[in-house]
C-alpha positions in Angstrom: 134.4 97.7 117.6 130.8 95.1 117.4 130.7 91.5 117.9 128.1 89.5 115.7 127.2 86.8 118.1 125.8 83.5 116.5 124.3 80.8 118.6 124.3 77.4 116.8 123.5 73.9 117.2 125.2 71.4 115.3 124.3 67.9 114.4 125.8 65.2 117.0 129.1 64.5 115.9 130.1 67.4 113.5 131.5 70.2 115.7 135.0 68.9 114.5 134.3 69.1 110.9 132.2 72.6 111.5 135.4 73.8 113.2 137.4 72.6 110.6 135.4 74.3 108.1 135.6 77.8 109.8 139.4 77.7 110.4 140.4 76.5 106.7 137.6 77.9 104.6 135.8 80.6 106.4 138.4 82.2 108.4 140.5 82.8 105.3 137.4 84.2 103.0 136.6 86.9 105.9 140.2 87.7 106.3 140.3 90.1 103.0 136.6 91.9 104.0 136.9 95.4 104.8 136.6 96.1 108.3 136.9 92.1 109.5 139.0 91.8 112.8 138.7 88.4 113.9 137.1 84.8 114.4 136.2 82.9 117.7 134.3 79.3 117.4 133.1 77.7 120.8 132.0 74.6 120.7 130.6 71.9 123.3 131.6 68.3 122.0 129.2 67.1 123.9 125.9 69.0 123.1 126.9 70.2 119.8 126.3 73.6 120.8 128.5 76.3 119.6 129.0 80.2 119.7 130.8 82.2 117.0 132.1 85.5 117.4 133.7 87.8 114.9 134.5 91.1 115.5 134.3 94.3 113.0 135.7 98.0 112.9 132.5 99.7 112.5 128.7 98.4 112.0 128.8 99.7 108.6 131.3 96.7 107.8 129.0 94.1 109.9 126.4 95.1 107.7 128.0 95.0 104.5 128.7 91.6 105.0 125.7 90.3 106.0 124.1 91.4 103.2 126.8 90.4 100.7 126.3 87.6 98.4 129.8 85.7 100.3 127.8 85.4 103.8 125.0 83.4 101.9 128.0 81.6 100.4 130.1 80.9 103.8 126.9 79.8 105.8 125.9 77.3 103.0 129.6 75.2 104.1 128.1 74.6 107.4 124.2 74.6 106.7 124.5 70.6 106.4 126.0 70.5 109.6 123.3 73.0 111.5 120.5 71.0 113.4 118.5 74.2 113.6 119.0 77.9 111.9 121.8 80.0 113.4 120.2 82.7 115.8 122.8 85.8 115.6 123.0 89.4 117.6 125.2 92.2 117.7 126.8 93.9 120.4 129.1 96.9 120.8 132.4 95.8 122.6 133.1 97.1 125.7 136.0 96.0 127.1 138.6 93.8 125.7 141.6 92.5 127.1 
């Protein structure tokens, strides 16, 4: 399994909306994508920082998405919201519990 790991940092006062838009727009797009396993959102209220996480079968999958015309599509829903581009990496999961 990989994690795509996205650092962002959102605009003061829009984490709420931002999570709002993952969980009833994004979330539900990703949900029919070959290989998609799930969908975590951190967020500090505070500092508008955030972390998502989503998880994916194979790197194959990851990649396929990323390069698909719907991840241009899902990032434009929060690009208003972003104070500063998304930074993202990928890591192979190594334990989970």
């Amino acid at each position: 399994m990989f994690a795509r790991v996205v650092n962002l940092q959102f605009q003061p006062g829009t984490t709420e909306e931002a999570s709002r838009v993952v969980r009833e727009a994004i979330v539900p797009a990703m949900q029919n994508i070959q290989g998609f396993r799930g969908q975590y959102l951190l967020v500090q209220e505070d500092s508008g920082k955030a972390v998502s996480i989503n998880l994916w079968d194979t790197q194959d999958d990851l990649a396929a998405f990323e390069s698909s015309p719907l991840y241009g599509e899902l990032l434009g829903q929060l690009k208003s919201m972003l104070a500063a581009p998304p930074a993202a990496e990928v890591f192979s999961v190594s334990v989970q519990a």
